[in-house]
Backbone bond lengths (Angstrom), bond angles and torsions (degrees), N, CA, C in turn:
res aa  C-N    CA-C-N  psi(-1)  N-CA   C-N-CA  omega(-1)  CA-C   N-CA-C  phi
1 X - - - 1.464 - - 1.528 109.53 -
2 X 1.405 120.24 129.32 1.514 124.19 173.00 1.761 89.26 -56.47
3 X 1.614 85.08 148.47 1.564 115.44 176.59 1.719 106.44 -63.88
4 X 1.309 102.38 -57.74 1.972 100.17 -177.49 1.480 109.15 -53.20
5 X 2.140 113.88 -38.70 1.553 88.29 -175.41 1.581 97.88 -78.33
6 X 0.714 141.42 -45.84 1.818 125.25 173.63 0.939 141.26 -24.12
7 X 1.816 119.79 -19.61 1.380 145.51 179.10 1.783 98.98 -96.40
8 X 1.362 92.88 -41.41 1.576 93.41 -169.98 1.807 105.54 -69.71
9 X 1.086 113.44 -61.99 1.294 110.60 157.76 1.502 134.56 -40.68
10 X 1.171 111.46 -33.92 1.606 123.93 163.70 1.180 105.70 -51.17
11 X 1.500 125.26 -71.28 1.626 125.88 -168.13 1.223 87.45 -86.85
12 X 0.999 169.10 36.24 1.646 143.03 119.22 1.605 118.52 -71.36
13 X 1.631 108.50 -31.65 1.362 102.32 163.21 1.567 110.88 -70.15
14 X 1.430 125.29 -55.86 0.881 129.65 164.53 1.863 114.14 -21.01
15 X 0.943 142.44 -81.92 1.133 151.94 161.40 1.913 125.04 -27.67
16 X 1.408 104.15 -59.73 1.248 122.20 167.01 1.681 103.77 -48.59
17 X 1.731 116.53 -59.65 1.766 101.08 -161.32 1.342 96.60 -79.58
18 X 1.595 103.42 -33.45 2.045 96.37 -175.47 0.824 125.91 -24.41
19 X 2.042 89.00 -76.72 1.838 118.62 -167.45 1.482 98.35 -72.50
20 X 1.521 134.15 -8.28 1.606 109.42 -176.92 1.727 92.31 -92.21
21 X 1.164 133.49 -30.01 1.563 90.24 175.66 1.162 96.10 -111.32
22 X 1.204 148.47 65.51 1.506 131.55 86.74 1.262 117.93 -54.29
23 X 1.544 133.67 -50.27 1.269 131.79 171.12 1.501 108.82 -60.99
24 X 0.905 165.33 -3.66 1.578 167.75 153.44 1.635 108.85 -87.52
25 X 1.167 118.86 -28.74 1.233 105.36 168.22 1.557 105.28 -95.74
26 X 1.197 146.73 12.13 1.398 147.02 178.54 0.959 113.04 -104.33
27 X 1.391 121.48 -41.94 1.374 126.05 -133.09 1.860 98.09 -84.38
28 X 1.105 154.63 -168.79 1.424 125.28 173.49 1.714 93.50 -120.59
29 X 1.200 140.99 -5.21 1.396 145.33 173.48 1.163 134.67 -114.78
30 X 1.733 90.87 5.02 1.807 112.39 154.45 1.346 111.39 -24.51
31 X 1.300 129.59 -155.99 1.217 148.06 162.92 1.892 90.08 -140.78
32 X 1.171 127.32 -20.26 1.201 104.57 -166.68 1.808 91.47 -137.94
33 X 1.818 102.80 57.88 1.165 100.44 -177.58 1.865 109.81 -91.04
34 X 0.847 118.30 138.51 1.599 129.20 -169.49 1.322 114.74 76.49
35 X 1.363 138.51 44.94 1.242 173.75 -162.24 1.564 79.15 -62.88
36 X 1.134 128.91 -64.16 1.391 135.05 -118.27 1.138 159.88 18.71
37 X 1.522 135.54 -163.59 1.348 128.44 -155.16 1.621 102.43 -62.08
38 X 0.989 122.94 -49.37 1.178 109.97 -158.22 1.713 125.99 -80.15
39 X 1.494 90.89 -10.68 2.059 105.62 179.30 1.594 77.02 -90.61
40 X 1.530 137.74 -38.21 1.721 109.20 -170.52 1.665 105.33 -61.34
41 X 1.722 118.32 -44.89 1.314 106.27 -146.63 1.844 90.15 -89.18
42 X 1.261 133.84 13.07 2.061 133.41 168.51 1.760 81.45 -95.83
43 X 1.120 119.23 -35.31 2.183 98.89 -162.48 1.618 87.71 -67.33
44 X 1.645 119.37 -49.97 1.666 106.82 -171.23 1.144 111.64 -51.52
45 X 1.778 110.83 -62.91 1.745 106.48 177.63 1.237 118.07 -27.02
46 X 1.534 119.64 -64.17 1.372 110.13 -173.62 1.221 125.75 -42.27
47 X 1.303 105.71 -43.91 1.754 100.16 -145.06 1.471 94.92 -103.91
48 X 1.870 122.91 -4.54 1.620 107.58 130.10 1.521 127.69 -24.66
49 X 1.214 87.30 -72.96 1.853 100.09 -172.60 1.699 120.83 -57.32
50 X 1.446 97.04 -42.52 1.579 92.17 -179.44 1.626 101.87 -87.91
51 X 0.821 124.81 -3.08 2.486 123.56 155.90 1.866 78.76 -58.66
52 X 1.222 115.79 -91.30 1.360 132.66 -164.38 1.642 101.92 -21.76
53 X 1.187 110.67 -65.29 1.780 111.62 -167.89 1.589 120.05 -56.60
54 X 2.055 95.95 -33.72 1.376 107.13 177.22 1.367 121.34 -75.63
55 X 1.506 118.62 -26.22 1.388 119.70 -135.44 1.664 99.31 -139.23
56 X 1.511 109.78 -26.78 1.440 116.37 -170.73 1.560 99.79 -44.07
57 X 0.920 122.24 -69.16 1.931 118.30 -143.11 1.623 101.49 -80.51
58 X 1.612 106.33 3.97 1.490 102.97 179.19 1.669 116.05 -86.55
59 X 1.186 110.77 -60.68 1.900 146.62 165.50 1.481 125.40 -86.10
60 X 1.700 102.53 -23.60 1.460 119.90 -166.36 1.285 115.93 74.42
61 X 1.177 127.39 10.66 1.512 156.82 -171.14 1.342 112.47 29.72
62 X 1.230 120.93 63.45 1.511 146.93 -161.11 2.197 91.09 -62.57
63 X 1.273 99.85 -63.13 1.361 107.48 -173.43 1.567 126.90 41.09
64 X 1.448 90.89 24.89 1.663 97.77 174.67 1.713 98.40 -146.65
65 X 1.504 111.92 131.98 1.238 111.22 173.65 2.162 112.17 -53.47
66 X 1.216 105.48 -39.21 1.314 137.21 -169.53 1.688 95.09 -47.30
67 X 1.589 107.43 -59.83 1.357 110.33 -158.27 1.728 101.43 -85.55
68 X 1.273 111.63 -13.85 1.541 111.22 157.47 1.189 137.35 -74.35
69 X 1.316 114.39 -32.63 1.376 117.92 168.54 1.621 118.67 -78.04
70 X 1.112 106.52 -23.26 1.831 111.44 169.49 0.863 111.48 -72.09
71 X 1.638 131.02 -35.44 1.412 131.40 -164.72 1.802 94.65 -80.30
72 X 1.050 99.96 -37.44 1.959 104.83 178.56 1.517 107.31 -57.91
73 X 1.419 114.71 -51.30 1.524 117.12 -157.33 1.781 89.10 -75.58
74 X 1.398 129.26 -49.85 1.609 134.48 173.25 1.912 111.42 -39.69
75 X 1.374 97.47 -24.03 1.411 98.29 -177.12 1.879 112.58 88.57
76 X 1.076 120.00 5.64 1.621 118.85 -166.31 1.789 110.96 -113.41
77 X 1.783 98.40 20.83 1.597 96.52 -174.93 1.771 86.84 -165.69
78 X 1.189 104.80 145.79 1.575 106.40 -165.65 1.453 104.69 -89.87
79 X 1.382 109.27 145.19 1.650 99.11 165.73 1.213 129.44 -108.36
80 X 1.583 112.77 41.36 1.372 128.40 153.87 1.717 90.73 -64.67
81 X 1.164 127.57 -58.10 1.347 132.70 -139.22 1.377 102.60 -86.33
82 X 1.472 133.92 -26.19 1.104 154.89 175.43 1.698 96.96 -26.89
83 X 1.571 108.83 -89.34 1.943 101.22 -161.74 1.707 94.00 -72.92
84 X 1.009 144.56 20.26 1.479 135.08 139.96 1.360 135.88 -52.29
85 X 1.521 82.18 -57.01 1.694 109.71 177.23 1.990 116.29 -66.78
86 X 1.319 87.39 -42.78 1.603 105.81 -171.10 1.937 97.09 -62.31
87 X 1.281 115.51 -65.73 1.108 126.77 166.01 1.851 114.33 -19.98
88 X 1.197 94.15 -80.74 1.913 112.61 170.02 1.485 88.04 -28.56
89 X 1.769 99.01 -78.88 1.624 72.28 -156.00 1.656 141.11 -85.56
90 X 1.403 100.49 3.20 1.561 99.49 138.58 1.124 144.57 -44.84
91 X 1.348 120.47 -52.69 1.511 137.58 170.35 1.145 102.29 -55.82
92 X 1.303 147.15 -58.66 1.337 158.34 -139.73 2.082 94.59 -94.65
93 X 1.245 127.96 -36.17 1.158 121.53 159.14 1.532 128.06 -55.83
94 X 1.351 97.59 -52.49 1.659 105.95 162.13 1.334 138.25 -70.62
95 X 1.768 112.53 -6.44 1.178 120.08 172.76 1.592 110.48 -93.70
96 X 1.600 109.27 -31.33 1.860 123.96 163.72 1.075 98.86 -52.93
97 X 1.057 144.02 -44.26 1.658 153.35 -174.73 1.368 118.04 -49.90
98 X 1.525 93.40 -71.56 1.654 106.36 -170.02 2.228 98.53 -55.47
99 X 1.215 103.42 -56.54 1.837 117.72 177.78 1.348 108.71 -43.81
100 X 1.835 116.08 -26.76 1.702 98.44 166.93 1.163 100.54 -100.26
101 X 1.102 133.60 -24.79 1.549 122.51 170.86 1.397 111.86 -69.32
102 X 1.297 140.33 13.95 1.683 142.52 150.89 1.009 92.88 -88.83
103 X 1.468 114.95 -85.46 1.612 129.03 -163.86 1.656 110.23 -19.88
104 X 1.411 105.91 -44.90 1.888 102.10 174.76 1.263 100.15 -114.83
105 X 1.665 129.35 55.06 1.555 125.27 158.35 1.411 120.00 -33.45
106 X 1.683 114.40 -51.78 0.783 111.18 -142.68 1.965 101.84 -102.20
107 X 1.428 101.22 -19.60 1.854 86.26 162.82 1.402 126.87 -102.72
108 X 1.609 124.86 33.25 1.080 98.95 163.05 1.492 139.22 -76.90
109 X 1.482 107.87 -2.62 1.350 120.65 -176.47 1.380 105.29 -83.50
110 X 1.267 120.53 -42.76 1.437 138.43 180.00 1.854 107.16 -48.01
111 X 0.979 95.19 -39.00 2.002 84.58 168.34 1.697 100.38 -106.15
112 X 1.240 105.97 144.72 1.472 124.30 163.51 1.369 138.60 -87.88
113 X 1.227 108.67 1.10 1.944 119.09 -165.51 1.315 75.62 -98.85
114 X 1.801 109.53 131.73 1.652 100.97 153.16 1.349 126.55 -103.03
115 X 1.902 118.06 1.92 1.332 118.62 149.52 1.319 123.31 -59.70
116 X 1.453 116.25 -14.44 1.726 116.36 170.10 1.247 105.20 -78.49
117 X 1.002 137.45 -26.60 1.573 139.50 -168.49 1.528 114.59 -90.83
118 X 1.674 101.73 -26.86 2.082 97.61 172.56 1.275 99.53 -87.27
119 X 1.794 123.70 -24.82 1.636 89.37 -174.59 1.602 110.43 -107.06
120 X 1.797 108.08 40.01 1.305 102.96 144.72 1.348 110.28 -84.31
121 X 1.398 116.42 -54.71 1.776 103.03 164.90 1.458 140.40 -57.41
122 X 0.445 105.35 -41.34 1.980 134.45 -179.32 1.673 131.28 -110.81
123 X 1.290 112.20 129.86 1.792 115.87 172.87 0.875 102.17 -55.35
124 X 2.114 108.39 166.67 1.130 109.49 -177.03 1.626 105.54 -178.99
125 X 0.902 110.13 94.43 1.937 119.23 -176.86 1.111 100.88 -40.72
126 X 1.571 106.27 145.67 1.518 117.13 179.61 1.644 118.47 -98.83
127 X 1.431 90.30 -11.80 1.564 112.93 -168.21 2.041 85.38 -121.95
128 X 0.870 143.80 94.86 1.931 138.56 159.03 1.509 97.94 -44.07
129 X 1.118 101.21 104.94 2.112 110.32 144.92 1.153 103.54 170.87
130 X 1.404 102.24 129.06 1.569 134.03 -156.48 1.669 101.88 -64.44
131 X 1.338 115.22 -59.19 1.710 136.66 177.31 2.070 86.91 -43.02
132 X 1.188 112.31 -76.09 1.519 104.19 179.98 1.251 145.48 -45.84
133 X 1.536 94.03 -46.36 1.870 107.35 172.77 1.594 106.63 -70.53
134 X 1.586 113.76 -49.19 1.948 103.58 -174.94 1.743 101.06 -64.76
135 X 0.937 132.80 -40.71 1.502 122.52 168.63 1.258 129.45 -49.28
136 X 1.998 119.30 -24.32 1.025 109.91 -171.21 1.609 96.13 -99.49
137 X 1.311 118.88 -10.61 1.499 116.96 -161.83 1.796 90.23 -101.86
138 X 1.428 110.33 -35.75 1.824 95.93 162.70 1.314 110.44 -57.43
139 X 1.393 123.33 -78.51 1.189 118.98 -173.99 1.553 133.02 -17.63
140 X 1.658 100.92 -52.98 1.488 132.78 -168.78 1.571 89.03 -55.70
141 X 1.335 110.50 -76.66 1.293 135.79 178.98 1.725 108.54 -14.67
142 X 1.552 98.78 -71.98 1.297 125.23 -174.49 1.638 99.64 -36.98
143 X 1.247 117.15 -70.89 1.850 129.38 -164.10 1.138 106.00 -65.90
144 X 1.555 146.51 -29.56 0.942 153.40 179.99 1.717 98.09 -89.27
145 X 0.770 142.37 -55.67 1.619 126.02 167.62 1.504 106.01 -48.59
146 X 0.963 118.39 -78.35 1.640 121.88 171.07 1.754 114.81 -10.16
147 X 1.151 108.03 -62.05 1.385 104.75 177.66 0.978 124.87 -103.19
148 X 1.293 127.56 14.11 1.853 138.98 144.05 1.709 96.90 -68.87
149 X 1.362 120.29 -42.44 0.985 115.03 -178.31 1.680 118.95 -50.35
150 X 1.457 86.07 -66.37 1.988 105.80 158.64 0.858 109.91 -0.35
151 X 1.602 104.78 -80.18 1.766 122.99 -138.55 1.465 86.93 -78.58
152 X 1.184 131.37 -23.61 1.656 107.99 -155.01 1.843 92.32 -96.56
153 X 1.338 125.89 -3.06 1.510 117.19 156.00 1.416 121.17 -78.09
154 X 1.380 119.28 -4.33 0.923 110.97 177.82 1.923 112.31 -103.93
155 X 1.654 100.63 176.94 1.890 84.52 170.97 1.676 87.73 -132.01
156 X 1.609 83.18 167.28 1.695 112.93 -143.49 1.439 81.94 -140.80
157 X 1.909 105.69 127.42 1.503 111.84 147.08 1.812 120.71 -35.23
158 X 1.278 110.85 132.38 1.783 103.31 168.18 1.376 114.43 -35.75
159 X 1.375 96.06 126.46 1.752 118.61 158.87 1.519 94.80 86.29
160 X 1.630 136.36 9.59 1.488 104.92 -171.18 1.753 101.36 -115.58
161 X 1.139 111.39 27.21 1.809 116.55 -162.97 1.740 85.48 -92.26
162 X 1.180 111.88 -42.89 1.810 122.53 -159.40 1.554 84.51 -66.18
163 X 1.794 125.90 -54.61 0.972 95.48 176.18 1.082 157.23 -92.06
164 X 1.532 109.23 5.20 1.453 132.31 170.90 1.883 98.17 -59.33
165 X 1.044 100.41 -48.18 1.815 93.08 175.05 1.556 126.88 -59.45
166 X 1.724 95.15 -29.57 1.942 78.46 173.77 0.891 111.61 -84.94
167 X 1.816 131.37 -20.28 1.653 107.32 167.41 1.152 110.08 -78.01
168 X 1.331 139.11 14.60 1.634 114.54 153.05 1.203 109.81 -100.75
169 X 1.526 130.72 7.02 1.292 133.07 157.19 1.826 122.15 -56.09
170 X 2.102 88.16 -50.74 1.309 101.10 -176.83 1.549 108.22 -83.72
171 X 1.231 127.49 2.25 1.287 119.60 -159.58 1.733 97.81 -93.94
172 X 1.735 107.41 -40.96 1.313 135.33 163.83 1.793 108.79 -57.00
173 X 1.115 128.05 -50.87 1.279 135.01 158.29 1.778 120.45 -20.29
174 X 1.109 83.51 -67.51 1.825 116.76 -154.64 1.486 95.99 -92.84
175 X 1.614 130.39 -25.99 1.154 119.35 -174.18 1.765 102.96 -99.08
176 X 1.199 122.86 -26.64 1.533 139.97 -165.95 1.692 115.38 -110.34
177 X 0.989 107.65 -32.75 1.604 104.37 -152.54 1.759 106.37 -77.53
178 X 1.342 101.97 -24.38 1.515 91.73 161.95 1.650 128.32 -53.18
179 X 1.393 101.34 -33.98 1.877 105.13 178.41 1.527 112.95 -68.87
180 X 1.421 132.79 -48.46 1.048 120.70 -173.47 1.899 117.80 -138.08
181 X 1.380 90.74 11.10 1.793 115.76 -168.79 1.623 94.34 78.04
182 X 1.098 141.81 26.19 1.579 131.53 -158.55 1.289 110.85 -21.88
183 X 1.320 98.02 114.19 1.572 122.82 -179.33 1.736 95.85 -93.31
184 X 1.130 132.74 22.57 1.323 121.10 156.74 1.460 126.18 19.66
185 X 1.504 122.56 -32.75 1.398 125.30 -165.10 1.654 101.77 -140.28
186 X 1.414 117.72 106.76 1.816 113.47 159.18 1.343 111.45 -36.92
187 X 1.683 146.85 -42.96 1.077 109.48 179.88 1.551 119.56 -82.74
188 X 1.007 98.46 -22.18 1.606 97.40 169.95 1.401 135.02 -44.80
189 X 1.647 110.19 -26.25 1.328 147.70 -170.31 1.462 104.96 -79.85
190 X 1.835 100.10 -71.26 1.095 113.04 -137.90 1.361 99.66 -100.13
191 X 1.622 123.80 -36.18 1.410 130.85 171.84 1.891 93.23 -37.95
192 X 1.435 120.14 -91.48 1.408 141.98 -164.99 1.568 95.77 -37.28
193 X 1.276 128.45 -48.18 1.635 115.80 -156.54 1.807 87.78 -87.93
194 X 1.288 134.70 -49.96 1.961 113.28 160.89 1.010 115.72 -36.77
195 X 1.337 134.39 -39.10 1.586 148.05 -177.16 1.933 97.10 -57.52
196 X 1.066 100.00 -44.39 1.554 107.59 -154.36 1.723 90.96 -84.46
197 X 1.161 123.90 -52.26 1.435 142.67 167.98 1.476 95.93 -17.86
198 X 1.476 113.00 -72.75 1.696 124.27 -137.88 1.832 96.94 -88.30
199 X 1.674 118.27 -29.08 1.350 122.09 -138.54 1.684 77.84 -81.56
200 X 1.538 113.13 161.59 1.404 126.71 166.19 2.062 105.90 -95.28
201 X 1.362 94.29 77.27 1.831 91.55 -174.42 1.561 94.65 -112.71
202 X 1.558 104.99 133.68 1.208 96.61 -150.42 1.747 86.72 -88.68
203 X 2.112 96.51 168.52 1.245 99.88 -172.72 1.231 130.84 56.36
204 X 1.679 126.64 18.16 1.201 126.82 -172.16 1.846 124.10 -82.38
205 X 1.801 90.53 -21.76 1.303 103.56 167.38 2.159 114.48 55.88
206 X 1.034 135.97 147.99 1.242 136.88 -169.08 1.584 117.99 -2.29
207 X 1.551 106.62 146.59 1.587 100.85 167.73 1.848 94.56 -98.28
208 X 1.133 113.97 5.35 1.821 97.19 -169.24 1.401 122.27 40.97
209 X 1.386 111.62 85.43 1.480 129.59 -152.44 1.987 95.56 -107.44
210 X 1.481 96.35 -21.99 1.375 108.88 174.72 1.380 131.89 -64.97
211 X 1.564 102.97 -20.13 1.561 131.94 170.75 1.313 124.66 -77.92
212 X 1.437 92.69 -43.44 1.148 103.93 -156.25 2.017 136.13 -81.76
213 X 1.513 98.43 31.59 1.488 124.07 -157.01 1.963 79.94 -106.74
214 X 1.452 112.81 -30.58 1.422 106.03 -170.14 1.196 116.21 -84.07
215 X 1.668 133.63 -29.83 1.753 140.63 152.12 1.754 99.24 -28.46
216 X 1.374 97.84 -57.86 1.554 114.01 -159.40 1.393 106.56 -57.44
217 X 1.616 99.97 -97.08 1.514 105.09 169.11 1.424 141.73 -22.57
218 X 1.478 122.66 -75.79 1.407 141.63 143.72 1.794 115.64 13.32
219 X 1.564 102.58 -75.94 1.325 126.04 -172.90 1.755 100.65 -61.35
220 X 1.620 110.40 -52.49 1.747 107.81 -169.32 1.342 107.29 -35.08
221 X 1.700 99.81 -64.97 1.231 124.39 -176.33 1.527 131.05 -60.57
222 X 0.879 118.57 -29.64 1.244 133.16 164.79 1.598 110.25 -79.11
223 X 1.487 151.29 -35.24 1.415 133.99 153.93 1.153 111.65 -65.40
224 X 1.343 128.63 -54.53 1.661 135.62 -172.10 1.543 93.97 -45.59
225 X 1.218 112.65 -51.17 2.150 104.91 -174.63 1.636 102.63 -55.20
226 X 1.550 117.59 -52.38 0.901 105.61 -171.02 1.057 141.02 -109.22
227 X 1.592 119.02 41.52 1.178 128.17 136.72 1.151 116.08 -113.45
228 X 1.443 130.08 38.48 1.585 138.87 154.47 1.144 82.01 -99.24
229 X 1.586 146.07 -66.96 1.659 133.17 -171.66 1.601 115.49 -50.14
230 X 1.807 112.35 -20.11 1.484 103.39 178.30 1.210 106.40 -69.42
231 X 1.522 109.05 -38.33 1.604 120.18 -172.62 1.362 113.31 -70.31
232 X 1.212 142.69 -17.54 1.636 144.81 -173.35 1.189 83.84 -97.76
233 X 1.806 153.30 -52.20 1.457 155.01 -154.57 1.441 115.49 -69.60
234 X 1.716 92.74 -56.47 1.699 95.89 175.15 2.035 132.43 -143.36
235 X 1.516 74.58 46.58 1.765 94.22 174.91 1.760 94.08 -154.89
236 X 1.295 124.25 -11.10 1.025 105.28 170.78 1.590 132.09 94.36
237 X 1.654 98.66 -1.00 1.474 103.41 -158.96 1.304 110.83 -122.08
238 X 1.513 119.12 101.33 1.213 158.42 -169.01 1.501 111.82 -84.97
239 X 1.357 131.56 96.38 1.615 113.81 -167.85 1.534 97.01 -165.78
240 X 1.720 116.65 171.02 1.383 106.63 -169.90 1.839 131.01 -58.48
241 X 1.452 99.61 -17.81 1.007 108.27 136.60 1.667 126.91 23.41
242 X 1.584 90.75 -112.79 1.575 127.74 171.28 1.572 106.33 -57.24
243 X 1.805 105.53 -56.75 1.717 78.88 -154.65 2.050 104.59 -88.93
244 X 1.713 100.95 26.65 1.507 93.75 156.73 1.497 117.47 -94.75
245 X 1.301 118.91 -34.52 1.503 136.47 168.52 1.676 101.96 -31.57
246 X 1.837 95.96 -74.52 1.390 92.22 173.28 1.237 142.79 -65.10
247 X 1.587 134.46 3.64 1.168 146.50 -168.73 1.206 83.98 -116.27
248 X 1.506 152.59 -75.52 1.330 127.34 137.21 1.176 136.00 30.35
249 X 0.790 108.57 -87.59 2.037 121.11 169.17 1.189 107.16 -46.36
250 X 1.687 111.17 -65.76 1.707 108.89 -166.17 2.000 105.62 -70.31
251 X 1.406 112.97 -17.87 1.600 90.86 179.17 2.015 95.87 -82.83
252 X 1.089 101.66 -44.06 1.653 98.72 179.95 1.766 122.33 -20.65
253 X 1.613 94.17 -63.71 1.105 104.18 168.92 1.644 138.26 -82.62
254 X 1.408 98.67 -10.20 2.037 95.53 147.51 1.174 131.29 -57.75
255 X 1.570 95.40 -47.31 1.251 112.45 -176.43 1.625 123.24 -69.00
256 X 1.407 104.73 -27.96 1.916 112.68 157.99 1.189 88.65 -61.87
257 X 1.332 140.01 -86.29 1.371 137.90 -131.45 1.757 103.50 -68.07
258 X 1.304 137.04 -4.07 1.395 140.46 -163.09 1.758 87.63 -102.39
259 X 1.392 103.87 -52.74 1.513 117.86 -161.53 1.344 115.97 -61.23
260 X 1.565 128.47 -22.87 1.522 134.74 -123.82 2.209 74.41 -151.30
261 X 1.476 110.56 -27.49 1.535 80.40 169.09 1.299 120.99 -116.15
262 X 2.045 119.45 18.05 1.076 135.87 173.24 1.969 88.58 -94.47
263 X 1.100 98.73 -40.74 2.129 88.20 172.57 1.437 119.14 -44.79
264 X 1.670 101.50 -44.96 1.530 97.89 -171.62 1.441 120.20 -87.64
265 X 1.454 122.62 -14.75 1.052 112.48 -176.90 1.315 85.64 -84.54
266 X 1.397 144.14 -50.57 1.745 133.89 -175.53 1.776 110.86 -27.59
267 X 1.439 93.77 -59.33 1.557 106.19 170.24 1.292 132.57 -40.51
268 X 1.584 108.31 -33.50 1.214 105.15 -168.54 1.848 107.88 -113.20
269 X 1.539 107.17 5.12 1.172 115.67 152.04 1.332 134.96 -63.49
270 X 1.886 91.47 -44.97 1.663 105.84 179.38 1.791 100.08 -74.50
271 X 1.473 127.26 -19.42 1.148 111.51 -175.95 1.546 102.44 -67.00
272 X 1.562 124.15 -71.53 1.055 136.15 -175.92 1.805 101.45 -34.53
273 X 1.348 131.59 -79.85 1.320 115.14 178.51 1.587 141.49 -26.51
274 X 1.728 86.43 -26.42 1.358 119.25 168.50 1.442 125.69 -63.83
């Protein structure tokens, strides 16, 4: 199997079991409506691991733009292959997409909230502020690369590495996903919320396209740092590298915090004029 359709297929399963029980636990005529947090963040784990079991030795089942571009900037994955991969797994988000948007044809009308309906496709802070959410989805980002990094120095009886990763999927899930749904992965994000964009679901009301630079961004930046920190920790290799990542980071985040408090005072001009 070509490597790109393997990615593409990767995040379409990915997408398909995700976003369907989020959509089954949302939807109000589910059968498995209020599922909750903790059957959503074991359905992600899983179907981490089984991408991994199916798909690993083909693509390495990267299925995150995030974990491709780190592996490029680390030097251990070529970036000929880079906008191939990225591509795949876009497509492959939006094709998981469209398959839960069949699979529940018939209740999307049946619920009325259409913020329930983008964050079956799409992240979405529970708390709005830009300075907070890219910190929690860097951060998030950051620890969860880190110990993918881990696990893959270490060795693992056959078949149990795939699953040591979905419980740090669900562990990341269940410990994070209340702050910003941690979208951990741009295609995960961004595939599903185009998905949500294009699909005719009725009452779905905005994709919030205004948000949505922080799924994206956030995650790059936040693995790429930290596997230049795996590499300074435990190979030793300290180089410009890292200290652009990190000079990086710290202008990134001035520049949220400049941007997000020139918004509010704008805001609260137009209120007062108002």
């Amino acid at each position: 199997m070509n490597v790109y359709l393997a990615e593409f297929i990767g995040v379409a399963m990915l997408i398909f079991f995700g976003c369907g029980v989020l959509a089954g636990n949302a939807l109000k005529t589910s059968g498995s409506y209020q599922a909750g947090n903790v059957a959503i963040n074991i359905a992600w784990g899983c179907t981490v691991a089984m991408v991994i079991f199916c798909l690993g030795d083909i693509s390495g089942a990267h299925i995150n733009p995030a974990i491709t571009i780190m592996q490029a900037v680390k030097g251990s994955f070529e970036w000929s292959l880079v906008p191939g991969y990225i591509l795949a797994q876009i497509a492959g988000g939006m094709f998981g997409s469209l398959l839960v948007y069949l699979q529940f044809i018939d209740h999307w009308e049946k619920t009325d909230d259409a913020k329930t309906k983008l964050t079956i496709f799409a992240t979405a802070p529970t708390i709005r502020n830009n300075v907070a959410n890219f910190f929690s989805e860097y951060i998030v980002t950051f620890g969860l690369v880190f110990c993918i990094l881990g696990i893959d120095t270490n060795t693992f009886p056959g078949g149990l590495k795939p699953l040591a990763v979905g419980c740090l999927i669900f562990l990341v899930g269940t410990s994070f996903g209340g702050v910003t749904g941690a979208a951990l992965n741009p295609a995960r994000d961004l595939g599903p919320r185009l998905a949500h964009f294009l699909l005719p679901i009725p009452g779905k009301g905005s994709s919030d396209f205004k948000y949505a630079w922080i799924p994206v961004v956030a995650p790059i930046m936040g693995a790429t740092t930290s596997g230049l920190v795996h590499n300074a920790l435990y190979e030793g290799i300290v180089d410009y590298r890292l200290y652009m990542m990190l000079g990086l980071t710290l202008v990134t985040f001035i520049a949220i915090k400049l941007l997000s408090k020139n918004e509010k005072i704008s805001n609260e001009l137009i209120g007062e004029v108002a």
